[in-house]
C-alpha positions as CSV (number, residue, x, y, z in Angstrom):
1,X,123.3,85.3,61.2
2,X,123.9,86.4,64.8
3,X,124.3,84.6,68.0
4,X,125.9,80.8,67.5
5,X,124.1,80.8,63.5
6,X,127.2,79.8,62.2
7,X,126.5,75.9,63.7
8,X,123.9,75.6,60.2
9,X,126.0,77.8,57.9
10,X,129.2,75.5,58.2
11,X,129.5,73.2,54.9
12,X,131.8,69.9,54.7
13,X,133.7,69.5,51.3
14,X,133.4,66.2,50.4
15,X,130.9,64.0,52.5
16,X,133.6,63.3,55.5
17,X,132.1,63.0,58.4
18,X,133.7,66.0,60.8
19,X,136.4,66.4,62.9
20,X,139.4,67.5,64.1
21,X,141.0,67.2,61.5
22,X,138.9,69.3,59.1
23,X,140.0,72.8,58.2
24,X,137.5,75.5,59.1
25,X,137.2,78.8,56.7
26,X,134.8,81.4,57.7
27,X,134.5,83.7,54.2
28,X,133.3,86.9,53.1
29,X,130.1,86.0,50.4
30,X,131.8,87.5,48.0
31,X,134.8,85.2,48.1
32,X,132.1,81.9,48.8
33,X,132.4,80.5,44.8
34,X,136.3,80.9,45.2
35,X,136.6,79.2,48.6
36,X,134.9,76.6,47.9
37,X,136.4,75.7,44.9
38,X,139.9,75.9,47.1
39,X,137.8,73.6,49.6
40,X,137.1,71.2,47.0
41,X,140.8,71.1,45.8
42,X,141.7,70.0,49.3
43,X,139.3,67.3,50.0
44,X,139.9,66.2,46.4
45,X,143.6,65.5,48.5
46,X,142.4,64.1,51.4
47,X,141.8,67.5,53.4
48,X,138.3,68.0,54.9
49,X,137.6,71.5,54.7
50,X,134.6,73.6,56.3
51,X,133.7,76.3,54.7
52,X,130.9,79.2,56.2
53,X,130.0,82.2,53.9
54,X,128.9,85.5,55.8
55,X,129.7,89.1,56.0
56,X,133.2,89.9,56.5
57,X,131.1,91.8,59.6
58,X,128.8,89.1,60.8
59,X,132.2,86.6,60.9
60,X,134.5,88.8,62.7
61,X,131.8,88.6,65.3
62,X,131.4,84.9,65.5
63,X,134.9,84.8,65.9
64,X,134.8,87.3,68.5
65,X,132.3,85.1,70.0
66,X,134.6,81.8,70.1
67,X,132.7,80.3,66.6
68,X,135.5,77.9,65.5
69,X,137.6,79.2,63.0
70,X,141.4,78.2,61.1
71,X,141.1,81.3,58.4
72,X,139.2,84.2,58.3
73,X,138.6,85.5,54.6
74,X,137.4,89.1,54.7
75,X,136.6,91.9,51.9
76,X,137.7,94.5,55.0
77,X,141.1,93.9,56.4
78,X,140.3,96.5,58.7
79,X,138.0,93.3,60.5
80,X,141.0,91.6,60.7
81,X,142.9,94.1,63.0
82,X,139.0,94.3,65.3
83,X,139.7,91.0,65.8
84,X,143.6,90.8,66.6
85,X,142.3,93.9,69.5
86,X,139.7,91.4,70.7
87,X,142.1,88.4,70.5
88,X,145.5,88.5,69.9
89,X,147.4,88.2,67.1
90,X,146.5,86.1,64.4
91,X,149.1,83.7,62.8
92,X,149.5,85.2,59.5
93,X,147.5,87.8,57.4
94,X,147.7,87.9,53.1
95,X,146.4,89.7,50.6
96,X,144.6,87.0,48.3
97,X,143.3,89.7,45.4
98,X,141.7,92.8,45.4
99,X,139.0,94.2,43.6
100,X,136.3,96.9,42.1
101,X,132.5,97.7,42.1
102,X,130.5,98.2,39.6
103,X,126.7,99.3,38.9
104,X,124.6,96.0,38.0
105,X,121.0,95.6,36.4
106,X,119.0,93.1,35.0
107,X,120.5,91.4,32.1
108,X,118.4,93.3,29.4
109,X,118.7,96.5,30.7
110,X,120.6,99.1,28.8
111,X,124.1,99.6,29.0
112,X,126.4,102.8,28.0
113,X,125.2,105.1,30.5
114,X,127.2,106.9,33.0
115,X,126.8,105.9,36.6
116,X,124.7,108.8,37.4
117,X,122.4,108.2,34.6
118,X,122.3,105.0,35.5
119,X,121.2,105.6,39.1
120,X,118.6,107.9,38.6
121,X,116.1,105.6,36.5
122,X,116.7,103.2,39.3
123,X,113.5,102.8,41.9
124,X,115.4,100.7,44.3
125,X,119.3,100.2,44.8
126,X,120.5,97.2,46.8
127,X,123.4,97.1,48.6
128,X,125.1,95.2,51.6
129,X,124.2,97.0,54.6
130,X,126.1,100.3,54.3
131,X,126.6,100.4,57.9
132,X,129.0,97.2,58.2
133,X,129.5,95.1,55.7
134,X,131.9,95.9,53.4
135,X,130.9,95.9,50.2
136,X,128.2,98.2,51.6
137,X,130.3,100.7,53.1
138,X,132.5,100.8,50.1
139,X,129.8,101.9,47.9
140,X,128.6,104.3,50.4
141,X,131.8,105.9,50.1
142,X,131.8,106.3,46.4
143,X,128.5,107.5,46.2
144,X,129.1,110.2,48.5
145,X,132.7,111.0,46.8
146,X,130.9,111.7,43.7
147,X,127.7,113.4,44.9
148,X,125.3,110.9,44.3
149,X,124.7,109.4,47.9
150,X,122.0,112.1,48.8
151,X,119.8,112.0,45.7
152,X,119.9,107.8,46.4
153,X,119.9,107.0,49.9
154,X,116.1,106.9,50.3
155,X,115.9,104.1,47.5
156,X,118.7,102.3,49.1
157,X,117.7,98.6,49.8
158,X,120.3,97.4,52.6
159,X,120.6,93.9,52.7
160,X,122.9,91.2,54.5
161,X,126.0,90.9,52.1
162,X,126.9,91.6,48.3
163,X,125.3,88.4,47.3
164,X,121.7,89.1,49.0
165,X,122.4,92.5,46.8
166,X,123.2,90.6,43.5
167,X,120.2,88.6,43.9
168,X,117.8,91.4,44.3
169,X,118.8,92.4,40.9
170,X,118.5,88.8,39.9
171,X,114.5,87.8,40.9
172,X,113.7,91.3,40.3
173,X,113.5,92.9,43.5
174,X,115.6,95.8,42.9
175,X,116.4,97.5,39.7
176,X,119.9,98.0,40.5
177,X,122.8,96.9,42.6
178,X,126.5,97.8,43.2
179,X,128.3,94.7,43.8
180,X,132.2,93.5,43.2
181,X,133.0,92.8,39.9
182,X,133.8,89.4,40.9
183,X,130.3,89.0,42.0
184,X,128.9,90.6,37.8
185,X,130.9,87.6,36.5
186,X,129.1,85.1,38.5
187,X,125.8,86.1,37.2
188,X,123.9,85.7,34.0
189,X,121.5,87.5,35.0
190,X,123.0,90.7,35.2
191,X,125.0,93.1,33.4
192,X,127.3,95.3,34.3
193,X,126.0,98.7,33.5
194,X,128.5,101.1,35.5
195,X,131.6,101.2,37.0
196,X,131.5,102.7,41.3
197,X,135.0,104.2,41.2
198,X,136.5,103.5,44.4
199,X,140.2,103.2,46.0
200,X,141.7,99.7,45.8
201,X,139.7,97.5,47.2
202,X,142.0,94.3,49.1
203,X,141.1,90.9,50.2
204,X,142.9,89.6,52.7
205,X,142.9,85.9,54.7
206,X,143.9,85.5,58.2
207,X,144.9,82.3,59.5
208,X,144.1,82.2,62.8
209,X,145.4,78.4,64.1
210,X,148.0,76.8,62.5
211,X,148.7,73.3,62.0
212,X,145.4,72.7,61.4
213,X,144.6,76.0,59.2
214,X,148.0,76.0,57.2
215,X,147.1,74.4,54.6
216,X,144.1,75.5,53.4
217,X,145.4,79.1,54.3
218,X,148.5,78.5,51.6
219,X,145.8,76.7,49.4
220,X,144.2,80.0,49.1
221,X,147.0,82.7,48.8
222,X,148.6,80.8,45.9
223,X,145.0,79.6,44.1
224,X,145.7,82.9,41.9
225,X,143.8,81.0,39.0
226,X,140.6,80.6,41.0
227,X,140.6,84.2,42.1
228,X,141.4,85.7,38.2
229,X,138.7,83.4,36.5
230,X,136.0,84.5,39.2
231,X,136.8,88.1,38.3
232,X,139.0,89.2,41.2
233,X,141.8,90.8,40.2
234,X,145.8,90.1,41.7
């Protein structure tokens, strides 16, 4: 999405017609399945929630922009502070989990093999755009921490987030991808057949607008059950 996209991307939570009293959460893909089920927690009390799945990239932007926004969900918390330098402080900031990547391929594909191993039999390797989204970038990094980067880079697929790279593996339109482990559990058509090591990877939520965001914003830092069982971990 560039430009003013995020007018179609934004989702209601239960069939309330909007307005200004509906929460807005603009959230990294990779944290979509667990927002949402946060968003449908607070309609199920009478809270309209909005929710907008992106890159933690492509929503720091539409923020930049002026796209409306209560919470900012982001698998980079360094796209938290671009956007206090572009506009100000932001309310509060949280870590809501953190997690690790790992190699994926289809879900008959052989397991047991080391990450390099793994790689090579690969003909194309999806990832989230290595040059700014996250998930991306992190896997650049490990994949040039342990020598591998050069002898894959020209098989690299970039695409627009961690999910766009899950679902490549899914209909078959890359043979491998290196996703969050968060994002392995939400598939059954994939299995895990590496793990990326990488440094501690934190997700963080910003709220940007409070009374309006508070709410959701708590909903989220305390919904510790939502983020274990989607495979984040605390």
């Amino acid at each position: 999405m560039t430009g003013w996209g995020w007018v179609t991307a934004l989702v209601l939570w239960g069939g309330c017609a909007s307005g200004p009293d509906a929460s807005v959460v603009l959230a990294a893909a990779s944290t979509g399945d667990v927002v949402h089920a946060v968003a449908q927690r607070e309609k199920e009390a009478g809270r309209p929630t909005l929710v907008s799945v992106a890159a933690s990239s492509v929503l720091a932007r539409q923020i930049a922009q002026g796209a409306p926004a209560d919470v900012f969900v982001t698998a980079d918390p360094d796209w938290i502070d671009w956007l206090i330098e572009r506009r100000g402080p932001v309310v509060e900031r949280r870590v809501v989990a953190t997690g690790r990547l790992v190699l994926v391929g289809p879900a008959d594909a052989p397991a047991g093999a080391s990450l390099a191993t793994a790689l090579a039999s690969a003909d194309r390797l999806a990832l989230a755009d290595p040059t700014h989204v996250p998930a991306g970038s992190y896997a650049r990094e490990s994949l040039e921490a342990a020598g591998l980067w050069d002898g894959v880079s020209t098989r690299v697929v970039p695409l627009g987030d961690v999910r766009a790279a899950l679902a490549a593996v899914e209909t078959g339109a890359a043979d491998r991808a290196i996703v969050y482990a968060s994002d392995a559990t939400a598939s059954e058509r994939v299995r895990v057949l590496a793990e990326v090591p990488h440094a501690r990877i934190v997700f963080e939520a910003a709220l940007l607008q409070e009374p309006r965001g508070r709410r959701v914003f708590d909903a989220l830092v305390e919904a510790g059950d939502l983020w274990a069982d989607a495979g984040f971990d605390r």
